[in-house]
C-alpha positions as a printed Julia matrix, in Angstrom:
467×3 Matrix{Float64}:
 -123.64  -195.72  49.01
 -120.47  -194.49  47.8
 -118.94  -190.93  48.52
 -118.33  -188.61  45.79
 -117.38  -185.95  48.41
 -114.01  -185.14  47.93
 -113.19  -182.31  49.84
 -113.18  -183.49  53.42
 -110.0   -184.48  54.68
 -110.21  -188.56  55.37
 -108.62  -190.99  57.59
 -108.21  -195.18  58.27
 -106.21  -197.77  59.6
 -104.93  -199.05  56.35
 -103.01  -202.44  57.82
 -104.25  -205.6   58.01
 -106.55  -206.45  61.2
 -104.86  -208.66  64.51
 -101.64  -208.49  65.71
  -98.24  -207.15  63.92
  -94.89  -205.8   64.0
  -96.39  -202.92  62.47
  -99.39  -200.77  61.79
 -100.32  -198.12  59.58
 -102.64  -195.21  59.86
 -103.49  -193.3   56.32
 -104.86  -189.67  55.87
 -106.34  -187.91  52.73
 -107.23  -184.48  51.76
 -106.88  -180.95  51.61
 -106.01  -180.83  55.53
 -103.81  -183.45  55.05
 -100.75  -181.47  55.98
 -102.61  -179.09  58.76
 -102.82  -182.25  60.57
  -99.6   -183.64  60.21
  -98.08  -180.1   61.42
 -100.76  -179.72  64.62
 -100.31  -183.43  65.95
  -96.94  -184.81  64.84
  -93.51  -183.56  66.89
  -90.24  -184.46  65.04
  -87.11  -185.6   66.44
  -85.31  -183.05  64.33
  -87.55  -179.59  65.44
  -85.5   -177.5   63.18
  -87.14  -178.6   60.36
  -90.66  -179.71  59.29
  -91.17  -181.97  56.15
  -90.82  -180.18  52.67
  -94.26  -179.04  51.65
  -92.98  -178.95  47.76
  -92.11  -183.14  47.29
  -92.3   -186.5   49.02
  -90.54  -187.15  52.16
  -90.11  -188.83  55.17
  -89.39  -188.87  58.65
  -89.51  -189.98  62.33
  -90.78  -188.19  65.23
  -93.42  -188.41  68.01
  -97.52  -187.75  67.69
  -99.35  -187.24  70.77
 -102.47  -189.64  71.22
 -104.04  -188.74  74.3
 -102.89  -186.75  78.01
  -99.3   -187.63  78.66
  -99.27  -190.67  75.84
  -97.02  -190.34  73.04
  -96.34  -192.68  69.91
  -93.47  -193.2   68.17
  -93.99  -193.22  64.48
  -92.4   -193.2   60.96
  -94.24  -190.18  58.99
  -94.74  -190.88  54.95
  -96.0   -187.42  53.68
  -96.96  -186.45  50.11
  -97.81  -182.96  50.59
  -98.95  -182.66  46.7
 -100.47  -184.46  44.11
  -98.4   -186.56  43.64
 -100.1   -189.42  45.74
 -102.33  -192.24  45.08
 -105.39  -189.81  45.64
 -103.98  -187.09  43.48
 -104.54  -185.54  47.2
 -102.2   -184.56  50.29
 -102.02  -188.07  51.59
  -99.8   -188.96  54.79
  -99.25  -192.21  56.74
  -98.12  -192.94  59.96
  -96.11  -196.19  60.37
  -96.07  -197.32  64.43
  -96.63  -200.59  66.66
  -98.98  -202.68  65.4
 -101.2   -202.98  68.76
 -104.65  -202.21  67.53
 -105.27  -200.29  70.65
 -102.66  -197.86  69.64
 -103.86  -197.71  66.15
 -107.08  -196.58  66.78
 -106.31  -194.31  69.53
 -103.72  -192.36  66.57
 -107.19  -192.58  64.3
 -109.28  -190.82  67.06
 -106.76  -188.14  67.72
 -107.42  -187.46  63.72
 -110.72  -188.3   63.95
 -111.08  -185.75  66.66
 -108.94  -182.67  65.22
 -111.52  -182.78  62.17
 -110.48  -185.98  59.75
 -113.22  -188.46  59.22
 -113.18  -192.17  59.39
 -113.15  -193.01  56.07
 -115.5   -195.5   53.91
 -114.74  -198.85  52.47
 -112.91  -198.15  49.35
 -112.74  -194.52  49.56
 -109.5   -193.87  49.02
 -109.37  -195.9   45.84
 -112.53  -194.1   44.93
 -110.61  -190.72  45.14
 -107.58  -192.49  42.93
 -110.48  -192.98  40.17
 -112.32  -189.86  40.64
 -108.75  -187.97  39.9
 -107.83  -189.8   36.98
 -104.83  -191.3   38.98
 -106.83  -194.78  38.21
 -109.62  -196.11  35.84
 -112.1   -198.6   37.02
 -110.6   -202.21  36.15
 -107.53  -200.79  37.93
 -109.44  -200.07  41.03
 -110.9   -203.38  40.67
 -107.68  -204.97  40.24
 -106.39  -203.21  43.72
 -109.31  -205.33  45.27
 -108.28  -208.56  43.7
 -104.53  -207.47  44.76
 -106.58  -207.87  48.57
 -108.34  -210.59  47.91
 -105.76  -212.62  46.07
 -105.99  -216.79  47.6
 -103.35  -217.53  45.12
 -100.32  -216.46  42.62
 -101.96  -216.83  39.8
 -104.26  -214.66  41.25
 -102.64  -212.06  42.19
  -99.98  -212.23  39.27
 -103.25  -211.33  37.12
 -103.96  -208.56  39.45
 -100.89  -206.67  39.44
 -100.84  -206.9   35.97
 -104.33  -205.48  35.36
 -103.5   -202.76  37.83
 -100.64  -202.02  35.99
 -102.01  -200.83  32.74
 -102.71  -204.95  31.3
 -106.21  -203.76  30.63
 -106.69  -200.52  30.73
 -103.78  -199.88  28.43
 -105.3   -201.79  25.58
 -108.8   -200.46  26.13
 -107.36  -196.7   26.01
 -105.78  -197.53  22.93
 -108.54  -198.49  20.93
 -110.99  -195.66  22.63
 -108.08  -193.23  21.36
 -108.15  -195.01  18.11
 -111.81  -194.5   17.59
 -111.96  -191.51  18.96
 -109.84  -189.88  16.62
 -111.88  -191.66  13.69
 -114.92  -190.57  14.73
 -113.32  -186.99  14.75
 -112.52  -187.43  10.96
 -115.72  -188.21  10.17
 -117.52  -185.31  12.07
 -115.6   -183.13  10.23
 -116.4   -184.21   6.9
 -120.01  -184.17   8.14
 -119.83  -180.44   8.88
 -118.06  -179.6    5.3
 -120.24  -182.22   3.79
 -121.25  -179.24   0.98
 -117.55  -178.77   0.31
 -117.17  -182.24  -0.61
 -113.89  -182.41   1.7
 -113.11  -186.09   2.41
 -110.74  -186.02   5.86
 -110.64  -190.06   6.03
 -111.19  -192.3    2.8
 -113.36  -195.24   2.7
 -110.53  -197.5    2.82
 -108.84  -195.79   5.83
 -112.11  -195.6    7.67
 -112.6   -199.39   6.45
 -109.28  -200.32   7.87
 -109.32  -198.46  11.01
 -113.26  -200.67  12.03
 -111.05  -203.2   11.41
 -108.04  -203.1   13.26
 -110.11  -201.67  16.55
 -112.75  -204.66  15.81
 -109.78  -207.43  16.13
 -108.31  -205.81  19.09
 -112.2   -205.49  20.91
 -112.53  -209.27  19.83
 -109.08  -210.33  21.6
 -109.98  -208.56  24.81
 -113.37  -210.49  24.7
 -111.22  -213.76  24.36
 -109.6   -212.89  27.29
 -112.52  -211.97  29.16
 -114.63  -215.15  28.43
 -114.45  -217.95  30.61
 -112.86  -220.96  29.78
 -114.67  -223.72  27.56
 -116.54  -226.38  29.84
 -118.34  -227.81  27.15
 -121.72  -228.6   28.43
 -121.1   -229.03  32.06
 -122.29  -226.4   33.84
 -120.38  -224.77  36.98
 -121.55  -226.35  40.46
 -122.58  -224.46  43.44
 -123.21  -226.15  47.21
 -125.09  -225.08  49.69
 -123.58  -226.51  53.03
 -123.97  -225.6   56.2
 -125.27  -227.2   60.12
 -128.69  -229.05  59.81
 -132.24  -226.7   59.58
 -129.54  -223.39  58.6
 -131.26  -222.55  56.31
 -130.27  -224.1   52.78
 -133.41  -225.66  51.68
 -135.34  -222.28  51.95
 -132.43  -220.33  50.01
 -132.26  -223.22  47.69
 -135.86  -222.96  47.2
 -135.93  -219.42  46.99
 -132.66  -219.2   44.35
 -134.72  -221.67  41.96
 -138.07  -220.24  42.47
 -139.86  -223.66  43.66
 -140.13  -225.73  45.95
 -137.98  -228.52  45.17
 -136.59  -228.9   48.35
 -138.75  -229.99  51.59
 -138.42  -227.56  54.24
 -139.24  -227.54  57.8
 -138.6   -227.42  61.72
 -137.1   -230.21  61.42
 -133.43  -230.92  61.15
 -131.9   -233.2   58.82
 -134.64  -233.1   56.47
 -132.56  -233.55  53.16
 -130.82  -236.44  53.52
 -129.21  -236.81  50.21
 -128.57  -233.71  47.75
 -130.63  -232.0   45.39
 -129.62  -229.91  42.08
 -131.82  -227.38  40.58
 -130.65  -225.47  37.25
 -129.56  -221.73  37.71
 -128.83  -219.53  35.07
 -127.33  -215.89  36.39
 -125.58  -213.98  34.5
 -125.8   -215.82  31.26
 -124.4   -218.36  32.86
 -125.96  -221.59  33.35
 -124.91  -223.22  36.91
 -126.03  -226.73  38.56
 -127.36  -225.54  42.64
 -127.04  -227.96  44.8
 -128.87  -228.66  48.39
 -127.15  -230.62  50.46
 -127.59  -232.52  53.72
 -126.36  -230.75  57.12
 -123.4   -231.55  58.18
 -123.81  -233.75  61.18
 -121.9   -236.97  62.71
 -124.39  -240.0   63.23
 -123.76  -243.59  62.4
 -127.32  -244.71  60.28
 -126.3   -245.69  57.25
 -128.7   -243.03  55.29
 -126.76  -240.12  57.32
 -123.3   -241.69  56.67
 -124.22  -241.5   53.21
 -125.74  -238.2   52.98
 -122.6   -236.87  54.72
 -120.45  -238.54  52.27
 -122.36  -236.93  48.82
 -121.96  -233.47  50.56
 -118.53  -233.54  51.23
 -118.36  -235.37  47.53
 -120.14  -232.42  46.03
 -118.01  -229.46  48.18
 -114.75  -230.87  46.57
 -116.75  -230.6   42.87
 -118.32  -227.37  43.42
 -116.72  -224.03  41.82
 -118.27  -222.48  44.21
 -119.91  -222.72  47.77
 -122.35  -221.18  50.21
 -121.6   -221.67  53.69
 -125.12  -220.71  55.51
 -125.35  -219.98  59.1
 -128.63  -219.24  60.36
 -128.83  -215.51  61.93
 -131.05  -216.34  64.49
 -128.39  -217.77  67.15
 -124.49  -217.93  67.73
 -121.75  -219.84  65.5
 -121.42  -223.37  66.67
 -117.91  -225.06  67.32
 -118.28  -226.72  64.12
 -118.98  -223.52  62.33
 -115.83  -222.07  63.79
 -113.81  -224.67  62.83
 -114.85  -223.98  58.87
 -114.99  -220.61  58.76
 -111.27  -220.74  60.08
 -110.94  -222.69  57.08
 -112.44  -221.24  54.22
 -111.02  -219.69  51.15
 -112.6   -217.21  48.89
 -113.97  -219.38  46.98
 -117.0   -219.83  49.47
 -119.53  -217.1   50.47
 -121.08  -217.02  53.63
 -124.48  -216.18  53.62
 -126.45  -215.04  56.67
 -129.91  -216.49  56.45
 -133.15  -216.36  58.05
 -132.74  -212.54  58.44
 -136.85  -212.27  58.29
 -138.07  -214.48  61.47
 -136.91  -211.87  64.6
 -136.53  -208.3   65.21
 -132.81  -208.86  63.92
 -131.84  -205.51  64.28
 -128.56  -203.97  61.92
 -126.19  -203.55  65.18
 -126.65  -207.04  65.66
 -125.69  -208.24  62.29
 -122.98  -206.03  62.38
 -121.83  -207.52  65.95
 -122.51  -211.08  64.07
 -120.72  -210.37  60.94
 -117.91  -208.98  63.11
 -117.35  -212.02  65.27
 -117.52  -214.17  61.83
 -114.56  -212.7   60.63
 -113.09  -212.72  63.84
 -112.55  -216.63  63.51
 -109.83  -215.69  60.5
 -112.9   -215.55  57.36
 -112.14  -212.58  55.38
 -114.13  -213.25  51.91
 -118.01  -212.25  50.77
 -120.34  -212.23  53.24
 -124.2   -211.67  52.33
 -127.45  -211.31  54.94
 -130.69  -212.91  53.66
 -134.08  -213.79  54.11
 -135.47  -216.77  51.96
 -139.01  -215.48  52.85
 -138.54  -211.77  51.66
 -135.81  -212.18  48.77
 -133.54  -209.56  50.76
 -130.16  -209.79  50.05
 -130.95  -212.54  46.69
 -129.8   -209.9   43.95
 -126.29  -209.14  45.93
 -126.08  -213.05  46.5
 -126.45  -213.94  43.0
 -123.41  -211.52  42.06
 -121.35  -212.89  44.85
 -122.09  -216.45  43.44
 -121.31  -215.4   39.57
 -118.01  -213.22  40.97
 -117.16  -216.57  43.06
 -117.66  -218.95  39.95
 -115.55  -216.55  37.26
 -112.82  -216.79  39.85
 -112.72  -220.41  40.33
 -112.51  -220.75  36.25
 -110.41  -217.89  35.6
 -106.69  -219.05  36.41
 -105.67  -219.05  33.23
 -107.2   -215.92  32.27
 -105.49  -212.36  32.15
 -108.76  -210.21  34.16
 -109.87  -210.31  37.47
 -113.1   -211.71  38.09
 -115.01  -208.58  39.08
 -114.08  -206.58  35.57
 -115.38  -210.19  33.96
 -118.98  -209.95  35.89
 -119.39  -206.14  35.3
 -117.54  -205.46  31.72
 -118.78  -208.03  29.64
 -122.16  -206.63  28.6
 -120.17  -203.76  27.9
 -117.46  -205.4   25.68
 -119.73  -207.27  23.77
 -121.95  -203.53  22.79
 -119.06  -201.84  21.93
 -117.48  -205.02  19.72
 -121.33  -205.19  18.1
 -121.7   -201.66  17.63
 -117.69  -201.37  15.67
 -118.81  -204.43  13.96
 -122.2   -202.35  12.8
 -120.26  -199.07  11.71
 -118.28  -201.37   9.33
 -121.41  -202.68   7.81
 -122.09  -199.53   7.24
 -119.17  -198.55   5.38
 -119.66  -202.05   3.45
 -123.34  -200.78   2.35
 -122.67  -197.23   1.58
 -124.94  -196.46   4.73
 -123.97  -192.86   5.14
 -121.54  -191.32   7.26
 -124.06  -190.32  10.01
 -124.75  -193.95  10.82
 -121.37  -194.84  10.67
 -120.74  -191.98  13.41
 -124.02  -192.86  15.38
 -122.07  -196.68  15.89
 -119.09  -194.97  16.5
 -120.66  -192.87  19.51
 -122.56  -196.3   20.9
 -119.07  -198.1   20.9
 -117.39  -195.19  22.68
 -120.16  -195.17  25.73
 -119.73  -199.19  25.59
 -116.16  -198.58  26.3
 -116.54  -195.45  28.73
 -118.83  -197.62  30.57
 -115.81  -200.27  31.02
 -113.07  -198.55  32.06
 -115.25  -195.73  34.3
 -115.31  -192.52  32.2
 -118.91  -192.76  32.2
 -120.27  -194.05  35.42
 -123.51  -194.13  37.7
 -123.41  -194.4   41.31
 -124.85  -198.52  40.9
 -121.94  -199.03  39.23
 -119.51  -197.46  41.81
 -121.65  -199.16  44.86
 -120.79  -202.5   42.86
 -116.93  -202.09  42.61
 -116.37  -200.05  45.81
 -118.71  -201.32  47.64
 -116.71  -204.95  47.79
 -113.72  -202.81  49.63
 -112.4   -202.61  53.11
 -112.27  -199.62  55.16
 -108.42  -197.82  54.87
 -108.09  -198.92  51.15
């Protein structure tokens, strides 16, 4: 669950994880600067950092009884930060060690570790960002690519939310003009003609219909997107294919090696209709029937627009398993499975998800149990966010705005589409409004103005801690 506590004062190791020239450790929040003056000794005592603009600096910050740390201080002691909050950074050796022993000393003089994508979620909650920028400063992370992250920058720098604002400004002041006619309706004073209001539908209509262009994935005709399940034999892919069809198509048992050729069900998740495909484990024998099982999966893993890598929960990573995960892109989910058969407690899937990413895999990662459904919902929007990448290269939106925003696009398109029906007809002003209103919340709902705490938990929660 995300935080919506902005007061405390927060704190992360905002670098990448391993070894590097250099680290960074970021604070955020009202005690920002308290800290920063209690813990950090400049080279230059005779003076401390302005408190009135941006600045810089170098100096020394103790981290524990006779241990001190060089570091480069970044403070900006106002608003004017990403958070809209005090917000400092501390720029040092990269040893990890070090790193976290300068987050403790925070930690410990009353910062708190902060949460995965909290201090994006403060950017939003100021106004500093909307939401498809926040998502784009995830798909800035996650970027495999430079098409990729070319359409990331781009949406974080206005290429979406720019547009959108317009056209909610556009309507906005419309619906205005025609609230104020309706409250001197018994004056007969006309603020916006039916021609004006006619062209305005219009002209916001076209633009709502461009941005749905862009949002739509690219024309496959009929064929459907593909999505393999791969994995060591008796992982655990028959059961999940099984249980992400709903039958039992798939023979499952103790037995290893049981599918010997592949499967494909039809899936259809969020209106989109995808081909699932079981697959045989990946093994090296020499019977013929293996040899030829092995060469349809790796036939359908170089089709697939997406892929789930299963590992069964129940034991350690083999030295095959390594070797992939060291391999894959973000294009494949890992998926944790068989979550339901021991007392799998949450420290240990945390120590198991750990030493996954530990072999160098850094992309979605779900925990599930064929036998209970847990985990199904957040690994169906994992598969449709994995599939919209994979198609989207040509496309000007990141794949997470495409997954959550197009219900949204689509009600606010239909409902300007409906207000200038009603102009057409002669429907009455009040209807005309009442569309107005629906297309508005449509929109709000895109770019975060109006928000629940599902949908935060769905963009934020995808984040890394310090970002």
């Amino acid at each position: 669950m995300v935080s919506l506590d902005v007061d405390d004062t927060i704190a992360a190791i905002a670098s990448a994880p391993g070894p590097g020239l250099r680290g960074i450790v970021r604070v955020s929040g009202p005690r920002t600067v308290e800290l920063v003056e209690a813990l950090f000794e400049i080279y230059d005592s005779r003076a401390f950092p302005n408190r009135l603009r941006p600045t810089s600096t170098r100096g020394q910050l103790t981290v524990d009884e006779g241990l001190k740390v060089d570091i480069d201080l970044y403070l900006w002691p106002t608003k004017r930060s990403y958070t809209r909050q005090p917000t400092a950074e501390f720029h040092l050796v990269g040893s990890r060690p070090v790193l976290e022993m300068v987050l403790n000393r925070l930690c410990g003089c009353g910062a708190r570790l902060a949460r995965p994508g909290e201090f994006t979620l403060r950017a939003f909650l100021s106004g500093r960002i909307d939401l498809t920028q926040a998502e784009a400063v995830l798909a800035v992370i996650d970027s495999s690519g430079e098409q990729q992250l070319d359409t990331a920058l781009r949406q974080m720098a206005g290429g979406l939310a720019g547009p959108l604002g317009a056209i909610r400004d556009d309507l906005m002041g419309t619906l205005a003009e025609l609230e104020a006619g309706l409250d001197f309706v018994e004056e007969d004073i006309e603020f916006i003609t039916r021609s004006q209001l006619l062209e305005q539908l219009e002209r916001a209509g076209e633009k709502l219909e461009t941005i749905q262009q862009q949002i739509s994935l690219r024309d496959r005709g009929s064929e459907a997107s593909r999505v393999v399940l791969w994995g060591e034999p008796n992982s655990g892919k028959s059961s999940l294919f099984n249980a992400l069809l709903g039958t039992q198509e798939s023979i499952v048992t103790e037995v290893a090696g049981t599918t010997t050729d592949f499967l494909v069900g039809e899936l259809v998740l969020k209106s989109m209709k995808l081909d699932l495909v079981d697959t045989a484990g990946a093994e090296e024998r020499s019977e013929y029937v293996s040899s030829q099982a092995q060469q349809h999966r790796v036939e359908q893993q170089e089709q697939a627009d997406a892929r789930l890598f299963c590992i069964d929960s129940q034991r350690q990573p083999t030295p095959w398993e390594k070797e992939q995960l060291s391999k894959l892109t973000n294009a494949c989910v890992v998926v944790l499975t068989k979550t339901d058969l021991h007392d799998l407690e949450s420290m240990r899937l945390t120590e198991l998800s750990q030493q996954i990413r530990s072999f160098g895999f850094d992309g979605s990662m779900v925990a599930t149990s064929s036998h209970s459904r847990a985990g199904l919902d957040l690994l169906a929007d994992e598969i449709s966010l994995a599939v919209i990448n994979s198609q989207s290269a040509d496309q000007s939106i990141v794949g997470t705005t495409v997954l959550r925003a197009s219900e949204s696009l689509r009600d606010a398109t239909a409902a300007v589409g409906h207000a200038k029906d009603a102009v057409i007809h002669h429907l009455g002003d009040e209807l005309v409004a009442s569309e107005l209103r629906r297309s508005l919340e449509a929109l709000g709902q895109v770019v975060g103005a109006i928000y629940t705490d599902d949908i935060l938990d769905l963009v934020f929660g995808r984040f890394c801690i310090g970002k």
